[in-house]
ROSE-4610 file (N, C-alpha, C; in Angstrom, 1 decimal, always signed):
// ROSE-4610
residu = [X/X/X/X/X/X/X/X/X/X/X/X/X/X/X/X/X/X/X/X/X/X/X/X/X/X/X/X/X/X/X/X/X/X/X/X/X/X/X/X/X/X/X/X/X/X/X/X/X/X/X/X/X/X/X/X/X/X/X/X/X/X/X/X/X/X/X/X/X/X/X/X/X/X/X/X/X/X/X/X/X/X/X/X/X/X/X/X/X/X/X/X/X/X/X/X/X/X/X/X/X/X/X/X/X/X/X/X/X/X/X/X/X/X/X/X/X/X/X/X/X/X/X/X/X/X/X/X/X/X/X/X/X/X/X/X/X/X/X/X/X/X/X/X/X/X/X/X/X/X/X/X/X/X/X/X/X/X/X/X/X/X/X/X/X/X/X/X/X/X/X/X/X/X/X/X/X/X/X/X/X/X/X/X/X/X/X/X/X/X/X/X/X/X/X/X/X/X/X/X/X/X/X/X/X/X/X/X/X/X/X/X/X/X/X/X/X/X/X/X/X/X/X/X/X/X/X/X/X/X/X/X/X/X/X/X/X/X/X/X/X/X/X/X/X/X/X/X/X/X/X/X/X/X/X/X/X/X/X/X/X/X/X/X/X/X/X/X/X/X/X/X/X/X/X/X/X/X/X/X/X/X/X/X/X/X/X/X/X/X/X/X/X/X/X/X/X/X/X/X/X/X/X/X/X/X/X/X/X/X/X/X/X/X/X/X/X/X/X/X/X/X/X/X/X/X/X/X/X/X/X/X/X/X/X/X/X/X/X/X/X/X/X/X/X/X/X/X/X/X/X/X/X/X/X/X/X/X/X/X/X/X/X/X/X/X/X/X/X/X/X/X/X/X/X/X/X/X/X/X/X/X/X/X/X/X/X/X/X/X/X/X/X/X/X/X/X/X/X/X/X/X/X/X/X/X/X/X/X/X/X/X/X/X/X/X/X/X/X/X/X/X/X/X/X/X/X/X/X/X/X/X/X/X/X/X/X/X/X/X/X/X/X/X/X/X/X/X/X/X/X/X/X/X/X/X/X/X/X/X/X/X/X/X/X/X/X/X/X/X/X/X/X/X/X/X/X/X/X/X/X/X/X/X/X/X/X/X/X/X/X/X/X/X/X/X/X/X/X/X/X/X/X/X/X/X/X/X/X/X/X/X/X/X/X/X/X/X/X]
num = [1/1/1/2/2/2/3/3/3/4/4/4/5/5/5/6/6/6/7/7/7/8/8/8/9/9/9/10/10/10/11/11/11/12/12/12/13/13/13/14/14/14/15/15/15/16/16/16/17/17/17/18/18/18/19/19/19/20/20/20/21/21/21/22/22/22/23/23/23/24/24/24/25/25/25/26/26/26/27/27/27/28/28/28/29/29/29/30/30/30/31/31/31/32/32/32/33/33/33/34/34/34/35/35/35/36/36/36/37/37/37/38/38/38/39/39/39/40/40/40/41/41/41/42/42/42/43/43/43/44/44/44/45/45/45/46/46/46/47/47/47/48/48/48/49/49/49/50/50/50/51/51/51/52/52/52/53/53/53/54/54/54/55/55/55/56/56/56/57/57/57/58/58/58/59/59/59/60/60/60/61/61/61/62/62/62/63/63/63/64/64/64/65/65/65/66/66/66/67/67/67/68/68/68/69/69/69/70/70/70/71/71/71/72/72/72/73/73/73/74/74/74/75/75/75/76/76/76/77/77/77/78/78/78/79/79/79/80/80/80/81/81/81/82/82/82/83/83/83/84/84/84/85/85/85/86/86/86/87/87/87/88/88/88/89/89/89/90/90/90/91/91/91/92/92/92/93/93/93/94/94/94/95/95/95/96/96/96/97/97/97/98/98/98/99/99/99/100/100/100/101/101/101/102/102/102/103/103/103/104/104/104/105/105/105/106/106/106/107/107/107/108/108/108/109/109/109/110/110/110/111/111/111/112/112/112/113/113/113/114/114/114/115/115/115/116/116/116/117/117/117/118/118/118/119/119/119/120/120/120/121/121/121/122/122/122/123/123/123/124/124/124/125/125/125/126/126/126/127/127/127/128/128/128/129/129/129/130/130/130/131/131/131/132/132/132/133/133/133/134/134/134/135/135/135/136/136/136/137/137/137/138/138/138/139/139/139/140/140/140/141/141/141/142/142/142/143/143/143/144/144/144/145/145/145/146/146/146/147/147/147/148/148/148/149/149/149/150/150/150/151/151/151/152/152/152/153/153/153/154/154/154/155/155/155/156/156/156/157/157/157/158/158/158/159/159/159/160/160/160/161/161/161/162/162/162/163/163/163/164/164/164/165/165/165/166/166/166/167/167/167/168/168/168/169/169/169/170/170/170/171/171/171/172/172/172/173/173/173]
x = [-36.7/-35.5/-34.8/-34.5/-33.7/-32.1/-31.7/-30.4/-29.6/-28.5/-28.1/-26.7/-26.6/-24.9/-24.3/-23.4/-21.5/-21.3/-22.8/-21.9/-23.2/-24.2/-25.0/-24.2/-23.8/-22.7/-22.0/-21.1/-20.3/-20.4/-21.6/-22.3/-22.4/-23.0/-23.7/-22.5/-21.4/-20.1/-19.9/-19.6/-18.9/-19.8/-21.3/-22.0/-21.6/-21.6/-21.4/-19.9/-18.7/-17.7/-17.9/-18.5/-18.9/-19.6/-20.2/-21.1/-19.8/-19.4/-18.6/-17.5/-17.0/-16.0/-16.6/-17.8/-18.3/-18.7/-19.3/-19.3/-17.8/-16.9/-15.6/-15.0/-14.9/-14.9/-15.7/-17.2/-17.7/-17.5/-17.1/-16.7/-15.1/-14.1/-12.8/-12.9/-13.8/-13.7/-14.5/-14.8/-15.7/-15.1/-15.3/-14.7/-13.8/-14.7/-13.9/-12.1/-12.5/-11.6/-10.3/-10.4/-9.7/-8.6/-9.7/-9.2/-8.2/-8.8/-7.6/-6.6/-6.7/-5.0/-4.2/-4.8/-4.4/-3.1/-4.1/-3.9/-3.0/-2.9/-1.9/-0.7/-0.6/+0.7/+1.2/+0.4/+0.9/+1.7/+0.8/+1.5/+2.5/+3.0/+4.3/+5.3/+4.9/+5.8/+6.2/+5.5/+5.5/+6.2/+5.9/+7.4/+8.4/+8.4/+9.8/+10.9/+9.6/+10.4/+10.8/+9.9/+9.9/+10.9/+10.9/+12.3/+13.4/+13.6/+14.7/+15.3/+14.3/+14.7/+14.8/+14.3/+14.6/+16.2/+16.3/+17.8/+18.9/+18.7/+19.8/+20.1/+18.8/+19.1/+19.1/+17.8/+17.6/+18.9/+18.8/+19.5/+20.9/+21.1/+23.4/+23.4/+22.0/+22.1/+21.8/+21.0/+20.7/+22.0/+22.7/+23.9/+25.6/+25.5/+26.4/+26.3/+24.5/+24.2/+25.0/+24.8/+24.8/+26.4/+26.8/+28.7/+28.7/+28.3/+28.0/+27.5/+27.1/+26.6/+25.3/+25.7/+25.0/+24.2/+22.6/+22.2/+21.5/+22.1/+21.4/+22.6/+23.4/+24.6/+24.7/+23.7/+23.3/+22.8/+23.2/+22.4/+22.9/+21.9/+22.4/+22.5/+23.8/+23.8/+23.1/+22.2/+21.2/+21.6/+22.1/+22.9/+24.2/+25.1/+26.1/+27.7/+27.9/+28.8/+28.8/+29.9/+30.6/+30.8/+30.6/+31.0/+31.1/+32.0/+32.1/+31.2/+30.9/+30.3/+29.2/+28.3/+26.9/+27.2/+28.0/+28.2/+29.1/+30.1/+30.6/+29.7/+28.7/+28.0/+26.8/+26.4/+25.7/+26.6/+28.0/+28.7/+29.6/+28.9/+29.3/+27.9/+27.1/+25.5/+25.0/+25.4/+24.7/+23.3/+22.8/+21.2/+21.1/+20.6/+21.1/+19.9/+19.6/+18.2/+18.6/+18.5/+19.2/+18.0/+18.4/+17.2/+17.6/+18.6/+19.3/+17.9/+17.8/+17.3/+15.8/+15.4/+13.9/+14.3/+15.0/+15.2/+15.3/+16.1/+16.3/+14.9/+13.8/+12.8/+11.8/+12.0/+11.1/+11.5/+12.6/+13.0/+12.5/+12.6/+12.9/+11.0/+10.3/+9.0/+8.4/+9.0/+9.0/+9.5/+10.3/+10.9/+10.0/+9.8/+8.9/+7.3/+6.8/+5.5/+5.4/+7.0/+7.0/+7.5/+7.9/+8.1/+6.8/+6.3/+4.7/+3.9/+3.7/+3.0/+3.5/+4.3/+5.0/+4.5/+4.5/+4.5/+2.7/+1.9/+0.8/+0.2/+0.7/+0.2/+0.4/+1.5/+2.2/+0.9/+0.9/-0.1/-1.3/-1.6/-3.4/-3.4/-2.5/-2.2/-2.0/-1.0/-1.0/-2.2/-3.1/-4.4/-5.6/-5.5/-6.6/-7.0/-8.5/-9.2/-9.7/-9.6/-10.5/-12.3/-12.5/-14.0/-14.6/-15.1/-16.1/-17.4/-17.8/-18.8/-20.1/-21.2/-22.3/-22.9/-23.6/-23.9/-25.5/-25.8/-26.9/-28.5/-29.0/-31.0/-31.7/-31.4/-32.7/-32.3/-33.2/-33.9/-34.4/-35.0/-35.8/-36.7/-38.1/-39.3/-38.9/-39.2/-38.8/-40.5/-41.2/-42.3/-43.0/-42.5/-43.0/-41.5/-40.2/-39.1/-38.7/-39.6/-39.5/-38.2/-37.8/-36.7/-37.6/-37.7/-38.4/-36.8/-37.1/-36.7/-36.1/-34.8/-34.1/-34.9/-35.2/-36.2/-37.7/-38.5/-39.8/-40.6/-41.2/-42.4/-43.3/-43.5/-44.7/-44.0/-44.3/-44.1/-44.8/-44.4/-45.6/-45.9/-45.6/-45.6/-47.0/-46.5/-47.3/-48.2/-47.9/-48.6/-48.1/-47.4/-47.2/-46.3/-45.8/-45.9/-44.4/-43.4/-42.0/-41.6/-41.3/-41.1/-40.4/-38.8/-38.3/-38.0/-39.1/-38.4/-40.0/-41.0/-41.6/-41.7/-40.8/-40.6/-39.4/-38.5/-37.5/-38.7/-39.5/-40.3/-40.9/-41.6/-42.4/-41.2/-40.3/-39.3/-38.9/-39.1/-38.6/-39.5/-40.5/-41.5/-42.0]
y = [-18.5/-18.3/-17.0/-16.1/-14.8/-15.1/-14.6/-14.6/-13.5/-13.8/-12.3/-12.5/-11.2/-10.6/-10.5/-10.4/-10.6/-9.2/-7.9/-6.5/-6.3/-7.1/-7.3/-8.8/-9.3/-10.3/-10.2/-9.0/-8.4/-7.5/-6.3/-5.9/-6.1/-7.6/-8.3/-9.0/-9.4/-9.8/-8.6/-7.7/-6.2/-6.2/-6.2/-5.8/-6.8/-8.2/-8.8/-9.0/-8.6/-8.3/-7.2/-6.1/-4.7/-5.1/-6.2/-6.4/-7.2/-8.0/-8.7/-8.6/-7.2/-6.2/-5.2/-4.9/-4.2/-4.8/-6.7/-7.2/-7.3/-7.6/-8.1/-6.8/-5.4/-4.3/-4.2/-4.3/-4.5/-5.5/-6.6/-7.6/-6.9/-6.3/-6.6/-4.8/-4.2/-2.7/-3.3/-4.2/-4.2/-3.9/-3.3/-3.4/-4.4/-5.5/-6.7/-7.1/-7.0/-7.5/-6.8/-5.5/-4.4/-4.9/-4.6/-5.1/-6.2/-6.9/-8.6/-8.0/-7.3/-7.1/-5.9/-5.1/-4.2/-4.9/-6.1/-7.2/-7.9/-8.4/-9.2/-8.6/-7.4/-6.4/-6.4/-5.7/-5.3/-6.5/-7.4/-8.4/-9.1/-9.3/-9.4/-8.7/-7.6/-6.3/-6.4/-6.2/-7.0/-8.3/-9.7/-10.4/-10.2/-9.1/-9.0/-8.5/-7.7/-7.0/-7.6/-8.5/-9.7/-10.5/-11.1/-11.8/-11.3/-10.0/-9.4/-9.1/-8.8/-8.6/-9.7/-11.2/-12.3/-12.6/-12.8/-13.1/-11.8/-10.8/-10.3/-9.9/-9.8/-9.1/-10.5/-10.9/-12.2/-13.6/-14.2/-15.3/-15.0/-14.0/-13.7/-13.7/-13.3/-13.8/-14.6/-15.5/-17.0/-17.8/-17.7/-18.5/-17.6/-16.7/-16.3/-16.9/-17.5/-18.1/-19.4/-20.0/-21.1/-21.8/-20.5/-21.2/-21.0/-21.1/-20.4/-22.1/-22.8/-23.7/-23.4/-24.1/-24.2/-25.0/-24.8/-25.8/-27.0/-25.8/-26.0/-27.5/-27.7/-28.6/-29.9/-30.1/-31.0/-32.4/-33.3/-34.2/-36.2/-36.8/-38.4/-38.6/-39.8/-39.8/-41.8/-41.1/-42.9/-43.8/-43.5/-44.6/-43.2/-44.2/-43.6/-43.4/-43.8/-43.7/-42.6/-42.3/-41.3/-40.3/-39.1/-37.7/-37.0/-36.0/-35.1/-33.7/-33.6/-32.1/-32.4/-31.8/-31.6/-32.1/-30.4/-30.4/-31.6/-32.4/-33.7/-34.8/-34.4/-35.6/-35.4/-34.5/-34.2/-34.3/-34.0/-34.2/-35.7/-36.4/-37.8/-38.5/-37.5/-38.1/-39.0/-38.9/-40.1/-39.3/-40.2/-39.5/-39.5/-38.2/-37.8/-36.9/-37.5/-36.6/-35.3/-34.3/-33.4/-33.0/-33.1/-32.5/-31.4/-31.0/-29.3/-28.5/-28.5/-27.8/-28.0/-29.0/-28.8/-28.3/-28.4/-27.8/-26.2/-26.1/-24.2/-23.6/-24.8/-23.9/-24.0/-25.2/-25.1/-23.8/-23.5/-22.4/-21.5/-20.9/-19.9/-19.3/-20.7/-20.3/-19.4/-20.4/-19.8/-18.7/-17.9/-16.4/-15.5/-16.0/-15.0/-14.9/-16.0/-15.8/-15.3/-15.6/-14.7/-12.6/-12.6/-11.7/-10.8/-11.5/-10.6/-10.7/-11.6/-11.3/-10.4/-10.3/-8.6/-7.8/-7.5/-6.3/-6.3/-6.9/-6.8/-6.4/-7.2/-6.4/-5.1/-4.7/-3.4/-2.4/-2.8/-1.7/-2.2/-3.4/-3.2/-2.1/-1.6/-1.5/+0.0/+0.2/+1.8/+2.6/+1.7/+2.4/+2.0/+1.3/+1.4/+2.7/+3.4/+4.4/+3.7/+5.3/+5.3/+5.0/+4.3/+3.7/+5.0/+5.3/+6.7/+5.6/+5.7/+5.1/+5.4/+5.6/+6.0/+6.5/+7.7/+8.7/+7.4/+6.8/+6.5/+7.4/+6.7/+7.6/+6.7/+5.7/+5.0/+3.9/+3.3/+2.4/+1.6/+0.3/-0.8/-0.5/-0.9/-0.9/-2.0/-1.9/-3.0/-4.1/-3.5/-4.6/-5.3/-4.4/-4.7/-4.8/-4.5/-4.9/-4.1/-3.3/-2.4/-1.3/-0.9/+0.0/+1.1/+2.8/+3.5/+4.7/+6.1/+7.1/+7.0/+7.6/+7.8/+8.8/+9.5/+10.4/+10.2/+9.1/+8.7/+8.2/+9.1/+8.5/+7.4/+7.4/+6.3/+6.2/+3.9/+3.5/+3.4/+4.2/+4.4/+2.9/+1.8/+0.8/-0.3/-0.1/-1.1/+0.2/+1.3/+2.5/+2.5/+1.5/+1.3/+2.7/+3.2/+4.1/+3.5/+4.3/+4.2/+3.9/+3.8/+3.7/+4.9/+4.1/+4.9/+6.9/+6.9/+8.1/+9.3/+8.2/+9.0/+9.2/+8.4/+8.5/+9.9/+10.0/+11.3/+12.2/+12.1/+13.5/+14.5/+12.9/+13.0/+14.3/+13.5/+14.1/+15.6/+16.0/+17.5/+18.0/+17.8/+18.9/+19.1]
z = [-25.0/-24.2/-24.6/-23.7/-23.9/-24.0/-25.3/-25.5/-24.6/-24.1/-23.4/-24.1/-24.6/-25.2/-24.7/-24.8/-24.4/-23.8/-24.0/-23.4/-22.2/-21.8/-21.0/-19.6/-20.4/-19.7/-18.8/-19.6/-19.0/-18.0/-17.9/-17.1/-15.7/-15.7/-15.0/-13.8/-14.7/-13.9/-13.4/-13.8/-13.4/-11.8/-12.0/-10.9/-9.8/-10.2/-9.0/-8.8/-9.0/-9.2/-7.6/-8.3/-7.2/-5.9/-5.9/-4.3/-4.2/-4.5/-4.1/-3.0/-3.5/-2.9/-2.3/-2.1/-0.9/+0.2/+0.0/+0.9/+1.9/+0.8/+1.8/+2.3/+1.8/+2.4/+3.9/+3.4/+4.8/+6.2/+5.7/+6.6/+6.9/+6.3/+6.4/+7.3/+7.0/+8.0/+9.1/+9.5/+10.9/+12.2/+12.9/+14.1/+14.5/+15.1/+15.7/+14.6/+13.3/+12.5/+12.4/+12.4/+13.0/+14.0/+14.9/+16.1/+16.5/+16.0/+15.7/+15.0/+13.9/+13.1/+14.0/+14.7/+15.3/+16.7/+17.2/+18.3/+17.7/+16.5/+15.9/+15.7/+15.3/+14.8/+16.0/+17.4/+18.7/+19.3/+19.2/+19.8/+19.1/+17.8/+17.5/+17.8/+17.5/+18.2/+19.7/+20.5/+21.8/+22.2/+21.5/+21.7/+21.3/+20.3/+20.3/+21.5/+22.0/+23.0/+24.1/+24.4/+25.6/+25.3/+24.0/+23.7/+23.6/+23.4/+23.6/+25.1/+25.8/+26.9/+27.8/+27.0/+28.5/+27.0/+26.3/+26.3/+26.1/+26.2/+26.5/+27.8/+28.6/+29.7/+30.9/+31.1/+32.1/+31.7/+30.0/+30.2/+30.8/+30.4/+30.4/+32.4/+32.6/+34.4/+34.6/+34.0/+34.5/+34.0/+32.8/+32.3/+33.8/+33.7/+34.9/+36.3/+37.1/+38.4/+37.9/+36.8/+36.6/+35.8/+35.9/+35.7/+34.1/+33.4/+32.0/+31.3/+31.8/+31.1/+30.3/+28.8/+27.5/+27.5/+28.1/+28.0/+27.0/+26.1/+24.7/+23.7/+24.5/+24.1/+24.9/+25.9/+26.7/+25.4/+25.7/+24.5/+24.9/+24.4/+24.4/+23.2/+23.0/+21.5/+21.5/+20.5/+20.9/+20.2/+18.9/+17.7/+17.1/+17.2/+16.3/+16.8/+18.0/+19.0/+20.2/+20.7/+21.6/+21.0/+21.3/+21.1/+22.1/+21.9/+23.4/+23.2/+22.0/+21.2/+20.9/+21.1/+19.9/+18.4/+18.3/+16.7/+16.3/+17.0/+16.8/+16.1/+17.3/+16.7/+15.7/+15.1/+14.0/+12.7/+12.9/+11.7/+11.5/+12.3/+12.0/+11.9/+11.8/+11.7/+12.8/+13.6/+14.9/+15.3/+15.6/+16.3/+17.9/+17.9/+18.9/+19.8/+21.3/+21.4/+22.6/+22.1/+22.2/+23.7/+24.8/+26.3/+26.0/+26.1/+26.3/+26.3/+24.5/+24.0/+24.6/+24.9/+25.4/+27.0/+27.3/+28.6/+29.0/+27.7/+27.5/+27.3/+26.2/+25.8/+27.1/+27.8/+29.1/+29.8/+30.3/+30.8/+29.8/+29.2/+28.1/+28.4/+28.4/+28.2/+29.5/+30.8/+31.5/+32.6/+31.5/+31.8/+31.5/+29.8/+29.2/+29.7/+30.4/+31.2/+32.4/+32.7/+34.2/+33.9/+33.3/+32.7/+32.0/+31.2/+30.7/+31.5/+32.6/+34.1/+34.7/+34.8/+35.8/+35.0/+34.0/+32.9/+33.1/+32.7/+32.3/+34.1/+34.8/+36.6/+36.5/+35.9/+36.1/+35.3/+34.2/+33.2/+33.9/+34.2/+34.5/+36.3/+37.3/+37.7/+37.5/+36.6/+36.2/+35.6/+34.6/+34.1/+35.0/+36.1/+36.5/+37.1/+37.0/+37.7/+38.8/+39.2/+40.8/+40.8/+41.2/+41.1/+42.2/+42.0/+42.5/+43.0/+44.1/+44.4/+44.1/+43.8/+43.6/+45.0/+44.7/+45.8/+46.0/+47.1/+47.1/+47.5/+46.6/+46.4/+46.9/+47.0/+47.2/+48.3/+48.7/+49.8/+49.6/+50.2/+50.1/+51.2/+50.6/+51.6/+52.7/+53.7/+55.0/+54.5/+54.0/+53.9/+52.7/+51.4/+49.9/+49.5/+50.2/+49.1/+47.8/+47.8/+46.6/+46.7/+45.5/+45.5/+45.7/+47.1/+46.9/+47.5/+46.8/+47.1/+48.6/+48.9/+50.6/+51.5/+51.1/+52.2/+52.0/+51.2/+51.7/+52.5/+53.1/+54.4/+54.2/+52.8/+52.4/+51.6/+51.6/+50.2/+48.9/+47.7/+46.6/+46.1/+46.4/+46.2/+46.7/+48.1/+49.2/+50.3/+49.9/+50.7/+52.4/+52.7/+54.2/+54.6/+55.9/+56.9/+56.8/+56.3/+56.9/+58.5/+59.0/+60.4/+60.6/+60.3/+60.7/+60.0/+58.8/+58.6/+59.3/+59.6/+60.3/+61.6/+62.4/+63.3/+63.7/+62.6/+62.5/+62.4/+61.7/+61.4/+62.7/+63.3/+64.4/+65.7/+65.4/+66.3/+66.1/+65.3/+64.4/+65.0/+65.0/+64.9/+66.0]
């Protein structure tokens, strides 16, 4: 049995220490992975902006259509008595199932989807290019179906007699 030393040991950890961290280097620079944290950052950044803009700008008009009702103060109180307030009734502890709030976030959700649907039409919309058609070259044989050259007389395929481009020829000449 080979004895191994404590400075051979050590070595040995060191090395796979070193693959170790070039594997996760290599996985952690890959494209795709990149991409995701690049996608992650953006898109936080991005709701923020969306959230900022459906409540300062959209809710203070939806609460203005709507007479300034808080929806978020809407509530049944299920054990605990009568209250006329939300906060009433949390500081008397009664249980209380608050709709408001799922009602705000139903709306809420549906600002911000109508909202990043406008926006994202808008940009796929602004970056799209003009699709350039392709100049066409080629033709289909009327009798083998083969893709052959736009100005060939004969198919190099099935050898058959174009019709019609010998028929143009015939006519030229």
């Amino acid at each position: 049995m080979k004895k191994i030393d404590g400075k051979e040991l050590k070595e040995k950890s060191k090395q796979k220490a070193k693959l170790a961290f070039e594997d996760y280097k290599a996985f952690a620079l890959k494209g795709n992975v990149l991409d995701l944290a690049i996608g992650v950052v953006l898109g936080s950044a991005f709701t923020n902006i969306v959230n900022t803009l459906v409540s300062s700008l959209l809710t203070p008009i939806i609460s203005l259509l709507t007479s300034n009702v808080d929806l978020t103060t809407l509530f049944i109180t299920l054990k605990g008595g009568t209250f006329e307030t939300l906060e009433q009734a949390k500081a008397a502890g009664a249980i209380t199932l608050n709709y408001g709030e799922i009602i705000n976030a139903v709306l809420n959700f549906i600002i911000v989807s109508i909202v990043l649907f406008i926006l994202v039409k808008a940009l796929t919309k602004a970056s799209k290019k003009e699709k350039v058609e392709a100049e066409v070259t080629t033709k289909e044989c009327p009798y083998c179906l083969s893709s052959i050259p736009l100005h060939a007389s004969r198919c190099p395929h099935c050898t058959s007699i174009l019709e019609e481009q010998a028929h143009t020829e015939t006519q030229t000449e």
